[in-house]
C-alpha positions as CSV (number, residue, x, y, z in Angstrom):
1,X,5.1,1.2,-25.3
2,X,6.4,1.0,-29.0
3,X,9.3,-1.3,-27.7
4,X,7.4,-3.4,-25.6
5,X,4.5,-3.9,-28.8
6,X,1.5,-3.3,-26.8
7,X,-1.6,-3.6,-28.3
8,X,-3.3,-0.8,-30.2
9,X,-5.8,-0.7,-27.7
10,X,-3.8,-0.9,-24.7
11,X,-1.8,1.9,-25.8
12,X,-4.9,4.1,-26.4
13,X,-6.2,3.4,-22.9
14,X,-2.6,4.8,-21.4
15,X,-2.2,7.9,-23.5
16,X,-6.2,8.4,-22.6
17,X,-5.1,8.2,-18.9
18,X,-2.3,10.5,-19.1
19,X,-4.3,13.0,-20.8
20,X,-7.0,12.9,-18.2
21,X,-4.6,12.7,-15.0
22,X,-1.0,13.7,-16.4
23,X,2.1,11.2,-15.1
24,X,0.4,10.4,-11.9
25,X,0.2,7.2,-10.5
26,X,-3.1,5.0,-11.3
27,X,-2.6,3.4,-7.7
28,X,-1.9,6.7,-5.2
29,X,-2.4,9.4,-7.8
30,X,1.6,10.2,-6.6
31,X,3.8,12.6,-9.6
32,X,6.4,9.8,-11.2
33,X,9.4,10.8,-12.1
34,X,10.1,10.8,-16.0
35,X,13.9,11.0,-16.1
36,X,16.0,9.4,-13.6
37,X,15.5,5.4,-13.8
38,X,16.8,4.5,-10.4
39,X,14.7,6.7,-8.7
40,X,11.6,4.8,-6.7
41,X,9.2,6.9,-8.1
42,X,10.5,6.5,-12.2
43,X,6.9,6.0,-14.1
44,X,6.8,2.0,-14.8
45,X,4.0,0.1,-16.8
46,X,2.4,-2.3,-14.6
47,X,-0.1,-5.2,-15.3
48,X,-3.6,-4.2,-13.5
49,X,-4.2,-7.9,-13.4
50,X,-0.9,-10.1,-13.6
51,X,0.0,-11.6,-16.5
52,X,-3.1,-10.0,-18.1
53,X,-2.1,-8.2,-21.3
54,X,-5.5,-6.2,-21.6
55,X,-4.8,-3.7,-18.7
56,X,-1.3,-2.2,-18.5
57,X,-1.5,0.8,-16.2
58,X,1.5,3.3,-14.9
59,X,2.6,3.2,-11.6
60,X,6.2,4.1,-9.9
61,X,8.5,1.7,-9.4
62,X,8.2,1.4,-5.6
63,X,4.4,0.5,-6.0
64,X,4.9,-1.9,-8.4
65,X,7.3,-3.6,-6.5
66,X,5.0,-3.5,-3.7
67,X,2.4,-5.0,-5.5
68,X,4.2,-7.9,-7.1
69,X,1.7,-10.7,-8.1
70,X,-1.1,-9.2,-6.9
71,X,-4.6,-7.9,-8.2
72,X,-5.0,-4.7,-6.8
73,X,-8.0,-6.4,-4.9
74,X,-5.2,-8.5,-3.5
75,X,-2.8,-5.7,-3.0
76,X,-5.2,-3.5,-1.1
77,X,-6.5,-6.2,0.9
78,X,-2.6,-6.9,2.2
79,X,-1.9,-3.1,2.7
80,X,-4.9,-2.7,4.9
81,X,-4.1,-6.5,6.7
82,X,-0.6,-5.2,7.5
83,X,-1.7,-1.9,8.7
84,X,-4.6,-3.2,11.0
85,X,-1.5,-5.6,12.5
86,X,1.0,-2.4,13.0
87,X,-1.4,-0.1,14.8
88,X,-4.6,-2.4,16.3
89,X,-2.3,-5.8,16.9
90,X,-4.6,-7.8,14.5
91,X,-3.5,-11.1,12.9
92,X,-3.0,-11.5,9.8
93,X,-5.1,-14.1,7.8
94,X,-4.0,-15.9,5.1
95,X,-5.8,-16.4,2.0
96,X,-5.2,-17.8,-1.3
97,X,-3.7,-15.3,-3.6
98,X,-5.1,-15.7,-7.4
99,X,-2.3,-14.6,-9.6
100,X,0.7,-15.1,-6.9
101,X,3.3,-16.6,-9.1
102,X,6.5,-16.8,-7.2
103,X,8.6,-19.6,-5.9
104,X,11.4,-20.0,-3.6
105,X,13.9,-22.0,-5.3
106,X,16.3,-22.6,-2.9
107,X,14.9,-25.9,-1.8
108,X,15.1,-28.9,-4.3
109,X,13.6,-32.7,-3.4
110,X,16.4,-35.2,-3.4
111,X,19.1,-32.6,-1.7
112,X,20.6,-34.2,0.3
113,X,21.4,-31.8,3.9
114,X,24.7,-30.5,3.9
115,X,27.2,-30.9,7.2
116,X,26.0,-29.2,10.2
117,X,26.7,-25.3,10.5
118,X,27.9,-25.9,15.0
119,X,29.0,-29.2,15.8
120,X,26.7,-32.2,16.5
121,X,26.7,-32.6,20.2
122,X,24.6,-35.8,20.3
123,X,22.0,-34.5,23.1
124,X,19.2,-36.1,21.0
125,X,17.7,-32.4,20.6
126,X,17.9,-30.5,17.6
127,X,20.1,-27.8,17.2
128,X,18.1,-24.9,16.2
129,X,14.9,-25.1,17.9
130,X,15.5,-27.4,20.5
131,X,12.8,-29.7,19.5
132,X,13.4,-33.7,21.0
133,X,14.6,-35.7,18.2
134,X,13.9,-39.8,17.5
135,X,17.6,-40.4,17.8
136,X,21.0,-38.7,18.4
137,X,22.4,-39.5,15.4
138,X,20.2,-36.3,13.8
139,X,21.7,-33.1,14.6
140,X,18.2,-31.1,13.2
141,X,14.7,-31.9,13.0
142,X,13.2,-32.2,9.3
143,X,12.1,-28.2,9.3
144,X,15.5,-27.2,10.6
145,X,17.7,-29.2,9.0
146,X,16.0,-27.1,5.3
147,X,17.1,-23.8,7.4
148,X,20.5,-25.0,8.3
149,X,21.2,-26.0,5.0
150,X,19.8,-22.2,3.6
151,X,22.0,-20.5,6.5
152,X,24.5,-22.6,5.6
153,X,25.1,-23.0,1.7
154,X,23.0,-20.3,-0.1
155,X,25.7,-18.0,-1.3
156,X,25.2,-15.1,1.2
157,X,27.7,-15.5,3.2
158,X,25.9,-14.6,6.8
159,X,28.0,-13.8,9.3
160,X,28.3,-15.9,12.4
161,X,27.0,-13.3,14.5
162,X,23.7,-13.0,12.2
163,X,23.3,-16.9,12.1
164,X,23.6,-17.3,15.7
165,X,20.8,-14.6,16.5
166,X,18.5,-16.0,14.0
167,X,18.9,-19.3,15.5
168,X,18.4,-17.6,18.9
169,X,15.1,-16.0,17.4
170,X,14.0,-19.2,16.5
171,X,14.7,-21.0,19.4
172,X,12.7,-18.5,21.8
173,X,9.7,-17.7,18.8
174,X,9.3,-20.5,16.3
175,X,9.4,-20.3,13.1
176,X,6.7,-16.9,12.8
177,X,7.1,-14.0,11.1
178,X,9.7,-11.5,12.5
179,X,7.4,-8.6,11.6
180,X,4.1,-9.7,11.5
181,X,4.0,-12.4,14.1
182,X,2.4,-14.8,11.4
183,X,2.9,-18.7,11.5
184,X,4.9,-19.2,8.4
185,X,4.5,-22.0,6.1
186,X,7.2,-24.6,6.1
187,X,6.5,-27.2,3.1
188,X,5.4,-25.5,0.2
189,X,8.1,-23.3,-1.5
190,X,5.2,-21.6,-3.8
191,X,2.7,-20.4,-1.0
192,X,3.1,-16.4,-0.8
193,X,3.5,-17.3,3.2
194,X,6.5,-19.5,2.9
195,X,9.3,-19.1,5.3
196,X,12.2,-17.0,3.4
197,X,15.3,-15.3,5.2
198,X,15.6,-11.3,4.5
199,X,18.0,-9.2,5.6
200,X,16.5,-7.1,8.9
201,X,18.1,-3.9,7.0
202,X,19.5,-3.5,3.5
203,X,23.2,-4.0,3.1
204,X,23.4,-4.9,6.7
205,X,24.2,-8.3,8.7
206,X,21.0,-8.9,10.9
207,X,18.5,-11.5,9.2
208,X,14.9,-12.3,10.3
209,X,12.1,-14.9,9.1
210,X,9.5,-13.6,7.5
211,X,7.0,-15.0,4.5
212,X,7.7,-14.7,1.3
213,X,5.0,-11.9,0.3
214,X,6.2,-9.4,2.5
215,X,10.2,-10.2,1.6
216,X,9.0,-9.3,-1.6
217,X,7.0,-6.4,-0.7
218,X,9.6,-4.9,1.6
219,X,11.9,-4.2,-1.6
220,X,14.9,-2.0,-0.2
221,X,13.2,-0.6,2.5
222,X,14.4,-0.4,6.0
223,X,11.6,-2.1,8.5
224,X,10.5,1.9,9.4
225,X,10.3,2.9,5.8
226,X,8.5,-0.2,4.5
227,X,5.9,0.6,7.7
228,X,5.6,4.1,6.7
229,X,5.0,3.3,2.8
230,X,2.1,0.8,4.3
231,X,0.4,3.2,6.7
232,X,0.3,5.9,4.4
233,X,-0.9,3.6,1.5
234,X,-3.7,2.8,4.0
235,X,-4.2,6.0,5.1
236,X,-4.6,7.0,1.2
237,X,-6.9,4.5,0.3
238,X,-9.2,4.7,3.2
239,X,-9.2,8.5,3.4
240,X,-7.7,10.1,0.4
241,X,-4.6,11.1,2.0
242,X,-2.0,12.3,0.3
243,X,1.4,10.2,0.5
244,X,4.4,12.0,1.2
245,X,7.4,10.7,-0.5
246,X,10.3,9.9,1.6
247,X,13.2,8.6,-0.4
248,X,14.3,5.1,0.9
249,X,18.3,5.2,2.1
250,X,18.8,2.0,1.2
251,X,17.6,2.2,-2.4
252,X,19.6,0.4,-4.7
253,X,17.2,-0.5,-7.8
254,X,17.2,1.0,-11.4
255,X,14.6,0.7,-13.7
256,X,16.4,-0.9,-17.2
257,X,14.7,1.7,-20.0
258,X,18.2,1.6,-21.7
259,X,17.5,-2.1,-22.4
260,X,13.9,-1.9,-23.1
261,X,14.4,1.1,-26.0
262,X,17.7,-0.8,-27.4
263,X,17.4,-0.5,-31.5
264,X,14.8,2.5,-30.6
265,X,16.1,6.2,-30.9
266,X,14.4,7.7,-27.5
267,X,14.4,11.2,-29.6
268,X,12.5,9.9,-32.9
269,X,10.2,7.1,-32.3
270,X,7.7,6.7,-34.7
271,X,3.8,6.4,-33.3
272,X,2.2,7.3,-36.8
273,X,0.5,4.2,-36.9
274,X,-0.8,4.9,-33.2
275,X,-4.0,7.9,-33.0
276,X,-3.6,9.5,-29.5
């Protein structure tokens, strides 16, 4: 807290918190960890309200990851939203998200699209989705020709296997969400439901579609653990039901407190001017 320069007051609020509760998360009342910094449950400060200095809370890292740009308003609303589509096939609705704040920066105006990932074949249809194009000279439509260009020249490398069964998904599905079934948004790179590409399974091949709120809520979770995490945040929330924690396989994060306390000796930092 001393490294980051919270406010007096904010820093009051906290140590009143952990007094009360202990190291308990202020979201699922889960124990955090207070040692190991790549563990997904390491105690992390978290904004109650994004970018809102006044509330800092502690959470783990997993949650706050989950959370992202979201009130917790927002946040339960999208746990409960995503659970009512796992178990009761409900669709999603979107709304407008108050503090979202993320943008997908892949797509710049003026880029021109690069070559064509399979040869043009001149059929006059496009490539990817098969939709009829105005002339034969165009190997993609407008929408497709953005994804061929990401498939094609945005650094990761997908194998031709992965590519060719996106392209397959896309073809028989459209472009909706791979684990929600959710319309995604094509045009607007800022909108929490625009169409981003996310690998199916950490550190392996496959890659789905799927909006950009949940690719950023799914974190390193495999598609059953991020399903499990939501249920039982649900389940918590609705019922007071205690989440087990169930250590993702694919976890690869660490929490940078090294960085953060640099220039501060973890063993004799000074709070004198602090009352707690």
């Amino acid at each position: 807290m001393k490294a980051r320069q919270y406010p007096p007051k904010v820093v009051k609020r906290i140590w009143k918190y952990v007094k009360k509760y202990g190291y308990v998360c202020h979201y699922t009342g889960m124990d955090l960890d207070m040692e190991d910094p790549h563990s997904p449950w390491f105690c992390v400060f978290d904004h109650w309200a994004p970018h809102d200095p006044r509330k800092i809370v502690i959470t783990s890292a997993l949650i706050n990851g989950m959370k992202t740009d979201l009130s917790e308003e927002e946040f339960w609303w999208i746990v409960d939203a995503l659970t009512n589509f796992k178990r009761y096939q409900i669709p999603l609705r979107k709304r407008k998200l108050r503090y979202w704040d993320h943008k997908y920066t892949f797509d710049e105006p003026g880029t021109a699209v690069e070559t064509t990932i399979f040869p043009t074949r001149g059929t006059g249809t496009c490539d990817i989705c098969g939709k009829r194009l105005k002339s034969k000279m165009f190997t993609y439509c407008p929408v497709c020709a953005i994804m061929a260009r990401r498939l094609k020249s945005d650094g990761r490398h997908f194998s031709p296997q992965a590519v060719e069964d996106l392209i397959n998904y896309i073809r028989r599905f459209g472009y909706f969400c791979f684990f929600t079934k959710m319309r995604l948004d094509m045009k607007d790179p800022t909108s929490p439901w625009y169409c981003v590409i996310n690998h199916w399974r950490p550190g392996t091949s496959k890659i789905v579609i799927t909006f950009a709120l949940l690719g950023v809520m799914k974190l390193d979770l495999t598609e059953e653990e991020f399903w499990y995490y939501v249920e039982a945040l649900a389940d918590y929330k609705e019922k007071g039901k205690k989440i087990f924690k169930r250590r993702p396989v694919c976890w690869n994060r660490r929490y940078p407190i090294e960085e953060e306390l640099k220039g501060y000796d973890p063993n004799n930092l000074n709070f004198e001017t602090i009352d707690i």
